[in-house]
N, C-alpha and C positions, 0 to 999 in steps of 0.2 A: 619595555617589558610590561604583558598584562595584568594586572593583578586579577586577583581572585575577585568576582564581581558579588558583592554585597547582599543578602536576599534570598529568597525563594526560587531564585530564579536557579533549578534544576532539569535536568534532562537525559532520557535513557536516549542510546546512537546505536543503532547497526546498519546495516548493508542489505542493500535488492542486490544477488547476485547477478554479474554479468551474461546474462539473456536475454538475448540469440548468439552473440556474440564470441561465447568461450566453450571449446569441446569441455564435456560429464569430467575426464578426468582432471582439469585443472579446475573448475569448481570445485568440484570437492577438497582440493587445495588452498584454492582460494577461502573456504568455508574455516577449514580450518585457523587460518590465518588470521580471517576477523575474530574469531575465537580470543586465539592469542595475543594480539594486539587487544584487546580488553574489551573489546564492544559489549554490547547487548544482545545484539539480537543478529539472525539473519534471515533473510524473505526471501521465497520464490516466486518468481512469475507462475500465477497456474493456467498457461493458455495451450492452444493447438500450436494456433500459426501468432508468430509478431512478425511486426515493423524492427528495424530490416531485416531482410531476409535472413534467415540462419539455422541453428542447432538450436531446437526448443523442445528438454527432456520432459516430461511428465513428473507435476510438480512432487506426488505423495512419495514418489518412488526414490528420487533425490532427494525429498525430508528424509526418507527413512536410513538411507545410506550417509547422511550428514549426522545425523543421531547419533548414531555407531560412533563416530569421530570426536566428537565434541560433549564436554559435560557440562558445562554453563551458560550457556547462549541461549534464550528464548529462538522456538522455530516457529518459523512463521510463514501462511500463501499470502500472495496478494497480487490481486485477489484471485480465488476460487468465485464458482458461479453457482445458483441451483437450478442447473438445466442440463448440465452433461452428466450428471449422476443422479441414479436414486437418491435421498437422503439417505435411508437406510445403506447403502453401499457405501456413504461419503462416511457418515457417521462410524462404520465400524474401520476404513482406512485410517483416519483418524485419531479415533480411539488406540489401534494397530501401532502408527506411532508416539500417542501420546507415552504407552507405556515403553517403548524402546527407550525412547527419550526421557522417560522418571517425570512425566509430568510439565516439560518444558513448551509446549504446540501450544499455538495461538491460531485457530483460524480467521484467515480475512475473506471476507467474501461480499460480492458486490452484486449488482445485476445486470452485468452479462454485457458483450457487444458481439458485431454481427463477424470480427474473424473466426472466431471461434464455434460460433454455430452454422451460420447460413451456409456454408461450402459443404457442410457436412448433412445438412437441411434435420437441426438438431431445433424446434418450436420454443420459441420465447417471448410468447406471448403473456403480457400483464406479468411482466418481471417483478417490481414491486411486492404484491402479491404474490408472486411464488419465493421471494426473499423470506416475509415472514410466516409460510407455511413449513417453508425446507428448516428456519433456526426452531421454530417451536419443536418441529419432528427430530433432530440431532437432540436438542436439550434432554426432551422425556426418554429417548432410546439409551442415553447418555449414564443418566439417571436412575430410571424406573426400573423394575422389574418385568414388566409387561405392561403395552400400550395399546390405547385404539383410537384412531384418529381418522377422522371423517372429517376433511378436508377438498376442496374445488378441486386439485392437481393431484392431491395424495391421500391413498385409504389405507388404513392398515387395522389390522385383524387381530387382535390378542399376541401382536408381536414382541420379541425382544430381543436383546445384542448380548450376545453372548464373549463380549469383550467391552470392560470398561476404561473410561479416563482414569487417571491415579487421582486425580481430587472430584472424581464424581462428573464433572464438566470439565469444558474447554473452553477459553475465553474465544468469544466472535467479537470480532471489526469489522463493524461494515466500510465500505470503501463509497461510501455518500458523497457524491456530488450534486443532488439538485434536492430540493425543498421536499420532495414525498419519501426519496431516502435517508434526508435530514430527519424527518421528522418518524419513520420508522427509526432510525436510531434512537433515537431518545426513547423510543417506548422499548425498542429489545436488547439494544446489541450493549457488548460488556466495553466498546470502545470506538473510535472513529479514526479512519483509514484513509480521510480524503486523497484526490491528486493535486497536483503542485498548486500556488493558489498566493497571494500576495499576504504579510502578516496583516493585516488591516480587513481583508474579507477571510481571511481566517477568522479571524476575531470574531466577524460579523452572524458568518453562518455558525459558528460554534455558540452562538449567543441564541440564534434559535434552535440549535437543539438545548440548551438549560432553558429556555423559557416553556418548549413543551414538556420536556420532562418536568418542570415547577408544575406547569398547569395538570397533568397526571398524577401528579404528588409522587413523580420519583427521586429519588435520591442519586446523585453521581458521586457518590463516594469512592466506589470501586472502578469509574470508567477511566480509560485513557486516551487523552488526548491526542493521537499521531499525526503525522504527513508525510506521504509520500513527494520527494525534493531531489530535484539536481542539485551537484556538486562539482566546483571545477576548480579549482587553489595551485597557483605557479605565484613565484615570486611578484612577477609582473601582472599585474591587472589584466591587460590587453592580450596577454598567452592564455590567461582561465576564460575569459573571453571565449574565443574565439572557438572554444571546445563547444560552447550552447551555444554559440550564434548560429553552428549547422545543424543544429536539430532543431531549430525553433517547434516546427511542430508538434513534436513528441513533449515539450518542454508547456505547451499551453496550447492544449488541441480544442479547447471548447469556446468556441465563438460568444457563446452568453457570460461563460465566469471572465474573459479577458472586458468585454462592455461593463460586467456588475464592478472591475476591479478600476473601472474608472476612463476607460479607454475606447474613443470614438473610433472604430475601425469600420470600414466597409467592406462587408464580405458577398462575393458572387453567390446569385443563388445555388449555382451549380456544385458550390462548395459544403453543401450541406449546411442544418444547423447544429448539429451533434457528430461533428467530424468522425473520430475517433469510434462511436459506437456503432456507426453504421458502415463503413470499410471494411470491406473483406483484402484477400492479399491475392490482387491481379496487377498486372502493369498499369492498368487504366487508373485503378483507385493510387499505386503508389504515387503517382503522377497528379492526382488531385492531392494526393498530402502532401509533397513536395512544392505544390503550388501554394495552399493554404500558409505556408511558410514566409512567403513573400507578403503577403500582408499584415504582419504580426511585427510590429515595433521593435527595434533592438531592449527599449526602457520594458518590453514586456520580458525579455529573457532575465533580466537583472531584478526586475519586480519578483517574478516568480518563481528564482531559485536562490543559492548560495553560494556564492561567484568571486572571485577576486585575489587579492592576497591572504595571507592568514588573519592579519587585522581585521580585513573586509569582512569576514566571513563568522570572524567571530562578533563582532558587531549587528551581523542578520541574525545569526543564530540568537543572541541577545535580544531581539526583534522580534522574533518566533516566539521565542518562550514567555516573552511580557503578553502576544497574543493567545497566549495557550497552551501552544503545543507542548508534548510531555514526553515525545519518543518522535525521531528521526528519523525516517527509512531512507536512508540516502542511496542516490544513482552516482556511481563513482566516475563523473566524464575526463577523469586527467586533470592535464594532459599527461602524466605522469600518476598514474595509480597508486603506486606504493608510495608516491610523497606524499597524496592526496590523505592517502588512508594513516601515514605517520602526522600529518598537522591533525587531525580528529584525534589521535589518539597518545602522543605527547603533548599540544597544546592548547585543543579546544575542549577537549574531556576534562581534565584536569580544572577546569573555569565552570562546567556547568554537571560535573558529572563524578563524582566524588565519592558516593556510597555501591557503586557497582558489586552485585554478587554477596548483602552482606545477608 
């Protein structure tokens, strides 16, 4: 038996709902569920098209019908992009459900990969760049009474939103994977959103964004630490296994963060250097991520998720949170889901997660 682990060492848990994977009306069941089982939070994918192929709703429109359902779960994207919407359009969605939901929306928002745009020949150019023009223009429309903002991608005119958040704003996560969105983080966002990522370059990169923020003289009092993480928990080691040994790619799609996390792999060049952002959804490209798979170490699945029995797992999770992290967006891979989702919420909650909804 675990006892209660000594310390600071706390943590908010919720759920990326099952997308592509589960028809609208069992989400919203599903949604429900993690509710009740005591979580925190739940996130939606907000893409066009994913890997694998499947049922991929429209992220605002599912917040907004999961709101209606649930009173105490932070709602959350992740990520959202600023290339498929105005800001002003995103901003008053948004807003739209923050007040359904009494204030509970979190946006996550990143910048951007090529399923989501290029099939649809939607411009995403200097994404970076259009990250911190799109969060500046949400904040003031959020906010202000009327705006004007003369910007490279956006101009607006004595405009305003004629619908607000319940606390005036909406917390943003950026979804920061590499050092220019590391380091816009620190200067904007109320939180960080990375992808899956070992605790140790956790650590690493969360250490440069507090060093730019020190050196802007910001304060992170208010931010939170997240990760987006696989999960797989069976009795047996080698059953949770085997659930992320068939995804490897979706588990650690970026050739650079698996070399920064320690790991000599050799990748063809045909495999791109940014797997994941530059893939659109053809046979050809599924077919290069299925390959990319094959070069990716077993010790790289078990590096960069939360894998095993329940001891296993609550030991990474204890792991995580010495490097940082402060909220869990967990991907629920089994092999049994509802046991998955009862070890988090009778016996790993319970060790790092104590003051929920007070």
């Amino acid at each position: 038996m675990i006892e209660k682990i000594e310390g600071d060492l706390m943590s908010k848990f919720g759920f990326l709902l099952p997308i592509p994977v589960t028809p609208v009306n069992n989400l919203l069941k599903i949604a429900k569920l993690i509710e009740n089982s005591g979580f925190d939070s739940i996130w939606v994918p907000d893409h066009l098209l994913m890997i694998p192929p499947g049922i991929v709703p429209e992220a605002f429109s599912l917040l907004s019908s999961i709101a209606t359902i649930t009173k105490k779960v932070k709602l959350g994207t992740c990520v959202s992009d600023p290339h498929r919407r105005h800001p002003a359009v995103f901003a008053q969605e948004s807003a739209t459900i923050d007040q359904i939901s009494k204030g509970r929306l979190i946006v996550g928002l990143g910048s951007g990969e090529a399923m989501n745009l290029n099939q649809f020949n939607i411009p995403w150019n200097k994404p970076v760049s259009r990250m911190k023009e799109f969060t500046e223009i949400l904040r003031k429309l959020w906010r202000d009474d009327r705006i004007n903002y003369d910007g490279k991608f956006w101009k607006l005119t004595d405009a305003l939103l004629q619908i607000k958040p319940v606390n005036k704003t909406i917390p943003i996560y950026f979804g920061a994977n590499g050092p220019k969105t590391r380091q816009l983080t620190a200067e904007l966002a109320d939180g960080w959103l990375p992808t899956p990522r070992p605790p140790k370059l956790y650590k690493k990169h969360l250490k440069e964004i507090e060093d730019t923020a020190k050196r802007i003289k910001r304060t992170l009092d208010n931010f939170e630490c997240g990760i987006l993480i696989y999960t797989a928990i069976a009795e047996k080691y080698e059953e949770a296994f085997k659930q992320l040994e068939k995804i490897k790619p979706l588990i650690a799609f970026f050739p650079k963060v698996i070399e920064e996390a320690g790991y000599d792999i050799r990748i063809p060049e045909h495999l791109g250097k940014n797997l994941y952002s530059e893939i659109i959804l053809r046979e050809r490209d599924i077919k290069i991520f299925e390959e990319f798979g094959n070069y990716i170490p077993n010790e790289v699945v078990e590096d960069f998720s939360i894998v095993g029995t329940p001891e296993d797992c609550i030991e990474k999770v204890e792991e995580f949170i010495k490097a940082g992290v402060e909220h869990f967006i967990l991907i629920n891979m089994g092999p049994d889901p509802k046991y998955v989702m009862n070890v988090y919420s009778k016996k790993i909650m319970p060790i790092f997660n104590e003051c929920k909804f007070e």
